[in-house]
C-alpha positions in Angstrom: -5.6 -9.9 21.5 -4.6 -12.0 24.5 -3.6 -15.7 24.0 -6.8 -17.6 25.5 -9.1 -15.6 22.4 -6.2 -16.9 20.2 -6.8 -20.3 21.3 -10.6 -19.6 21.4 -9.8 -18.7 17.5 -7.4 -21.8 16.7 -10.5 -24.2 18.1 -12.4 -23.1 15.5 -9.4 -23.2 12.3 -8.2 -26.5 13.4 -11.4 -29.3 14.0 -11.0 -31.6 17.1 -8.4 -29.1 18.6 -9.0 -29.0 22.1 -6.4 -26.6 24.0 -5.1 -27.6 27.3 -2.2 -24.9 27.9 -2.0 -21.3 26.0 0.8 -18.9 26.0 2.2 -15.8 24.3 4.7 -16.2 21.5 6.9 -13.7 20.4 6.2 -12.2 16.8 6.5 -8.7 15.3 4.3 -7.1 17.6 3.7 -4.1 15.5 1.8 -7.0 12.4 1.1 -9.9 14.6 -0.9 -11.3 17.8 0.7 -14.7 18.5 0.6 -17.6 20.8 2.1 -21.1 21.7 -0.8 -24.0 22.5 -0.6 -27.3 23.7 -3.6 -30.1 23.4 -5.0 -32.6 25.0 -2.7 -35.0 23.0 0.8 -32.7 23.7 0.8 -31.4 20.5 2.1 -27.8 19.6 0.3 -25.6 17.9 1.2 -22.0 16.8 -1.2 -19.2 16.1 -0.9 -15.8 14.5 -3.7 -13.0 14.6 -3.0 -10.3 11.8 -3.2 -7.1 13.5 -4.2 -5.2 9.7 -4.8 -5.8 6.2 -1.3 -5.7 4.9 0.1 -8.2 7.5 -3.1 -10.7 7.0 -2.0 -10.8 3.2 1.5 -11.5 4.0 0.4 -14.9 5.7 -1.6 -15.6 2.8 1.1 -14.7 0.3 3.5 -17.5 3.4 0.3 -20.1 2.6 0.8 -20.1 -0.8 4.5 -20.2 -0.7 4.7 -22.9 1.4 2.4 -24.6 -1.0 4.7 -24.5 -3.5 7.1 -26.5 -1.8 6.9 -29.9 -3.2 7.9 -32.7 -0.9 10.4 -33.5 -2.9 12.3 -30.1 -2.1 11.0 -29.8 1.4 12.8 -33.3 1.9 16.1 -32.0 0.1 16.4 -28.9 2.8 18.6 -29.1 6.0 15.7 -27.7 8.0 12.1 -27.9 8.4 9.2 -25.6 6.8 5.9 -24.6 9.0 2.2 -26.1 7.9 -1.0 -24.4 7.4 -3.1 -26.4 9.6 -5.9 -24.4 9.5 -7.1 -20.8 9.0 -10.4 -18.6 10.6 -11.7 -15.6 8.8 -12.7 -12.6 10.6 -13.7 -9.4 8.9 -10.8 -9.0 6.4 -8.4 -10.2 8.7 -7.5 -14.0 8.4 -6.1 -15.9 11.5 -3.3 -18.7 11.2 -2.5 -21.8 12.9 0.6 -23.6 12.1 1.5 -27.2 13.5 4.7 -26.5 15.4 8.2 -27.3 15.2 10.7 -28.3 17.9 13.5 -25.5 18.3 13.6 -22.0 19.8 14.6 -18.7 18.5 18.2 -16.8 20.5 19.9 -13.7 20.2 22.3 -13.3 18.1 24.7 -13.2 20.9 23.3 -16.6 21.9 24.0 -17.5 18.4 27.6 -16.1 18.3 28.2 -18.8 22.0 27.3 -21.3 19.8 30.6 -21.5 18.0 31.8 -23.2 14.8 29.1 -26.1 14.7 26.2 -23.4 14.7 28.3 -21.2 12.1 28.1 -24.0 10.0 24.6 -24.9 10.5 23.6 -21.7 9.5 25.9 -21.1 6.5 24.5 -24.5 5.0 20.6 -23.3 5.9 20.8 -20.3 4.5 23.2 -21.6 1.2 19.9 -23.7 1.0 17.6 -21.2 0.7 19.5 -19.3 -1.9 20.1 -22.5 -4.0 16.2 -23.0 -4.4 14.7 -23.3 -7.7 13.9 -20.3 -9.0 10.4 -21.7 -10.5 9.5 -21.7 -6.8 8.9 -18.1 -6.9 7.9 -17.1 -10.8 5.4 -19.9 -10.4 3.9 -18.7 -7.3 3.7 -15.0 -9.0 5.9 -13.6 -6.3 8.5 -10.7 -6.9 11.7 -11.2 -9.1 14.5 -8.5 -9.5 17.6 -8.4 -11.8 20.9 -7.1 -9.8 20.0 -3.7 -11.9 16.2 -3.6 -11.1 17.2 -3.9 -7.3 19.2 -1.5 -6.9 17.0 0.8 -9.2 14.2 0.0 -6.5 16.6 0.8 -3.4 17.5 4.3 -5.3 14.0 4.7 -5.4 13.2 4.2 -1.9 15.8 5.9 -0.9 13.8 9.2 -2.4 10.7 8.0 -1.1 12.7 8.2 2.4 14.5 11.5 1.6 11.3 13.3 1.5 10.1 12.7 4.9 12.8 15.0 6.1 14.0 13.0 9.0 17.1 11.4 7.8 20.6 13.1 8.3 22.0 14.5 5.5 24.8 12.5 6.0 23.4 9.0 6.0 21.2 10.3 2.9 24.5 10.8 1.3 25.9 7.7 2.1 23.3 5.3 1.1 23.2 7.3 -2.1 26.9 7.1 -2.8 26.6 3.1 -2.3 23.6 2.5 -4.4 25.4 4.4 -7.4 28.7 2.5 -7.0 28.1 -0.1 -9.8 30.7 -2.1 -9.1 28.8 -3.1 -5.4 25.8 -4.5 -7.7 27.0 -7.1 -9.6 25.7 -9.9 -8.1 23.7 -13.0 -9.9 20.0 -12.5 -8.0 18.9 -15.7 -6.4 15.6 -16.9 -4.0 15.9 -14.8 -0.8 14.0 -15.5 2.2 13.8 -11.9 2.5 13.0 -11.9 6.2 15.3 -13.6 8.2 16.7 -13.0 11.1 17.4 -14.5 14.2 13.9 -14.7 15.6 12.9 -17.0 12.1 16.0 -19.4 12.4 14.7 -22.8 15.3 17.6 -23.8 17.2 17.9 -27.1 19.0 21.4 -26.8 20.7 23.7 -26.4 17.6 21.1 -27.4 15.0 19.4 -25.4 12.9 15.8 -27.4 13.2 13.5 -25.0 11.2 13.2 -21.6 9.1 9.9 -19.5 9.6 8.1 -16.6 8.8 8.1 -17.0 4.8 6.2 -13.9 3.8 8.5 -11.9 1.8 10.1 -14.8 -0.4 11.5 -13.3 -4.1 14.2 -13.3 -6.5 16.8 -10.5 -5.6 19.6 -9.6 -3.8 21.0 -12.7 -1.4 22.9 -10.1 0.2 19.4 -9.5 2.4 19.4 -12.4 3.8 22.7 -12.0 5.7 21.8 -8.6 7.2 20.7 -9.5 10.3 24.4 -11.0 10.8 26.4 -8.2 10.8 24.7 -7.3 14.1 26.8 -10.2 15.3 29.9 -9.0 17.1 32.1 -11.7 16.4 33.9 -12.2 13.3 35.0 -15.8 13.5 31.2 -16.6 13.7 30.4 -14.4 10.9 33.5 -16.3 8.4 32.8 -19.8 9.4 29.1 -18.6 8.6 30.5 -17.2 5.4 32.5 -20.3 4.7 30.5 -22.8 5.4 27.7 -21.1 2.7 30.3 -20.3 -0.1 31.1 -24.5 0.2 27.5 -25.4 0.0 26.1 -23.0 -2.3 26.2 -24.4 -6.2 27.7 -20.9 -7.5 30.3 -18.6 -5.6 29.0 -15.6 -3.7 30.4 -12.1 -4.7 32.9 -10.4 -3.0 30.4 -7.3 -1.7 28.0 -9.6 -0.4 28.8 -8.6 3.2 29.1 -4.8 2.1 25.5 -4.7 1.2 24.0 -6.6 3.7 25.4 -4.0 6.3 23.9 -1.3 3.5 20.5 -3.5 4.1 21.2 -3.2 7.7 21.0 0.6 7.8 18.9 1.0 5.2 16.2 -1.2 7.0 16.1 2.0 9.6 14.7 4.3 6.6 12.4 1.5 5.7 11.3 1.6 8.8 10.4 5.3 9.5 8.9 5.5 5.8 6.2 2.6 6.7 5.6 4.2 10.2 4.7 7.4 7.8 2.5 5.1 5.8 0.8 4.1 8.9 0.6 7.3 10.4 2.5 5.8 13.4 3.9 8.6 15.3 5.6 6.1 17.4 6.7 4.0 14.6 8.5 7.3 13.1 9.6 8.3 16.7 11.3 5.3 17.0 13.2 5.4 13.7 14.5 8.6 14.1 16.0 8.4 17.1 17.6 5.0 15.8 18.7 6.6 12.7 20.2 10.0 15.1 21.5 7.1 16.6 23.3 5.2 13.8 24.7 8.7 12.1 26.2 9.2 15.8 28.0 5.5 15.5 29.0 6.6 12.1 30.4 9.8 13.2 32.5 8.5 16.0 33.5 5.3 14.3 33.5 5.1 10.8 30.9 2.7 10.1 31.0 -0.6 8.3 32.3 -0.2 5.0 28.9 -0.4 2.7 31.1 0.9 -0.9 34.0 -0.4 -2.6 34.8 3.7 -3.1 35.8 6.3 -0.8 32.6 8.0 0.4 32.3 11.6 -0.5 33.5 14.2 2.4 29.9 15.9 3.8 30.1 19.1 2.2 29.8 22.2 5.0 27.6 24.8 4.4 29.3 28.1 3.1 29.8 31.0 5.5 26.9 33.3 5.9 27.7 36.8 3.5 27.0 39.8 5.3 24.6 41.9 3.2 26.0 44.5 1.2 25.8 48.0 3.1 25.0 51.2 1.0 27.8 53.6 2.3 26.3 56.6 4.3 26.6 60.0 2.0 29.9 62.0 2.8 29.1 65.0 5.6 29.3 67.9 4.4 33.0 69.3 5.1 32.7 72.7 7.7 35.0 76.0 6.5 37.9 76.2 8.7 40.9 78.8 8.7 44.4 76.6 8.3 45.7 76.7 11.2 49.8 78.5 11.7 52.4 76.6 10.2 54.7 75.8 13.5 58.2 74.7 12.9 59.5 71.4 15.0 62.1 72.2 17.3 65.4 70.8 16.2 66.2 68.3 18.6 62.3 66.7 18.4 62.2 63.2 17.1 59.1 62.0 15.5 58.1 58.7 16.8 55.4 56.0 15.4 53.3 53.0 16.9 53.4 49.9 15.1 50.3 47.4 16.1 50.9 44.0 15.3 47.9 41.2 15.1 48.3 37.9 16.5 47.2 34.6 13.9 44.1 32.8 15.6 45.5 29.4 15.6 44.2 26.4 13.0 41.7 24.2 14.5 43.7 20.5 14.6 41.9 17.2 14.2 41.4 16.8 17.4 41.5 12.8 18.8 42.2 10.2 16.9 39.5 8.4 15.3 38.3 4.7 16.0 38.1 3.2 12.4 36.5 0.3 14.2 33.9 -1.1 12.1 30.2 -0.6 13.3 27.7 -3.1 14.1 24.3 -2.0 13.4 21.4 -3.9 15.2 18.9 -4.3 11.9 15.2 -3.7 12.7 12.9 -6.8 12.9 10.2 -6.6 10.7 
């Protein structure tokens, strides 16, 4: 859907809008048709264009969430929330336009250049989100996990995945031997944005000015909303970030938060190739295996980022092939034959005998040394 039908559609969700200036606006292409409009009165106006069922009741489930904040929270958060200003049905898919908020969305490497100030910024916006009243979810009927029902539910996927039969065996192993270690899971579940990233975090210069795409609010793990950070290659950013959210939040974080956000990180690939199954997406699941060959490679060379408070369990090789057993052939039958004269060694002979010796084949060393630096993993935008 190309933006002038979008802001065809938004003329007829929003009364009196009447658009001057379209554009595209980036989204998760794979869910979404979006665009950026501008009316006769410079307003801004964002619209979004389900592209199936399951992504138009995800901006319903957003509606109703941002319903549910009161303005008496909106007004206590350091950032702005998006408003509904109008919605068009069409079929079963419903269109969205949202009133639009100053700011703009950067890379995470454009987020790293923005130094402490921005660190802070977002370790206070995203302490914010966290510290939100839990009512604002049961209320709303939206999903709520203990720490122990979580990580029940990522064992779970985690088979769900496994039976595709396109992960490595070693990042099976992995993921499983982190979702057992206990100790990882003790955490106190909190309200998780549950889809942020860079791309939903509004920037004005070091400012965090607004937090979007609110479909996949819940009470769970707050570890998820910090995946997308590891992806950041710069660890001041990532501890003033860290910092600045253990001072604002009202309880102290746990010490594995950062482990399994960079589980959720890689995880996310599995995720992933099990909805592009789902969809019977060949280029959904093409795409996620060669991230995930991709990631084992990383792992491989590098270690990885440390995702269990255990050692991981060496990969096991496969045993060496056994040779079928061979009947023995049946003994020839022995000919007759006259013994032959007995002949007496001269005196002066010397009998002589040929040792053969074998030579060890030398044991295989470990070769180079190893780079324990810790990975980054880019997480996949949803």
């Amino acid at each position: 859907m190309t933006a002038i039908e979008l802001a065809a559609i938004a003329s007829a969700a929003v009364p009196g809008l009447n658009v001057t200036a379209f554009g595209p606006e980036p989204d998760d292409a794979a869910d979404f048709n979006a665009a950026l409009l501008v009316d006769s009165e410079n307003r801004r106006w964002r619209v979004r264009a389900p592209k199936h069922a399951e992504a138009s009741t995800r901006l319903e489930t957003e509606r109703e969430v941002l319903r549910a904040f009161s303005p008496a929270i909106r007004a206590e958060l350091p950032f702005l929330l998006p408003t509904v200003a109008g919605t068009v049905r069409q079929g079963e898919l419903i269109t969205f336009v949202y009133s639009h908020i100053a700011g703009k969305a950067e890379s995470v490497e454009d987020l790293a250049a923005g130094g402490p100030a921005l660190a802070l910024e977002v370790g206070a916006a995203i302490a914010a989100i966290h510290d939100l009243p839990q009512e604002l979810v049961t209320n709303a009927d939206l999903p709520s996990y203990t720490a122990n029902e979580f990580r029940q539910r990522k064992l779970n996927e985690l088979d769900q995945a496994a039976t595709t039969g396109k992960i490595p065996p070693s990042l099976l192993l992995r993921w499983e031997h982190a979702m057992e270690d206990v100790a990882l899971w003790r955490f106190n579940a909190s309200v998780v944005h549950g889809d942020l990233h860079e791309d939903n975090i509004l920037l004005d210069g070091t400012s965090v000015t607004a937090v979007m795409g609110w479909t996949d609010l819940r009470i769970g793990d707050p570890a998820d909303d910090f995946a997308w950070l590891v992806a950041i290659n710069d660890p001041a950013f990532v501890d003033t970030v860290m910092q600045a959210y253990a001072a604002a939040r009202n309880e102290s974080p746990d010490p594995h938060l950062l482990r399994r956000a960079a589980l959720s990180a890689e995880f996310a690939l599995a995720q992933w190739l099990v909805k592009g199954f789902a969809a019977d997406s060949a280029r959904m699941v093409a795409d996620a295996e060669s991230m995930l060959l991709t990631l084992k490679a990383d792992i491989d060379a590098h270690g990885g980022q440390p995702i269990s408070t255990e050692p991981a369990p060496a990969v096991e090789s496969a045993p060496p092939a056994v040779p079928p057993a061979v009947e023995p052939a049946p003994p020839a039958a022995t000919p007759t034959v006259e013994p032959a004269p007995v002949v007496e060694p001269e005196p002066d002979a010397v009998a002589t005998a040929t040792a053969t010796s074998t030579k060890a084949a030398p044991v295989a060393g470990s070769g180079e040394d190893v780079d324990t630096t810790a990975m980054k993993v880019i997480p996949l935008q949803n």
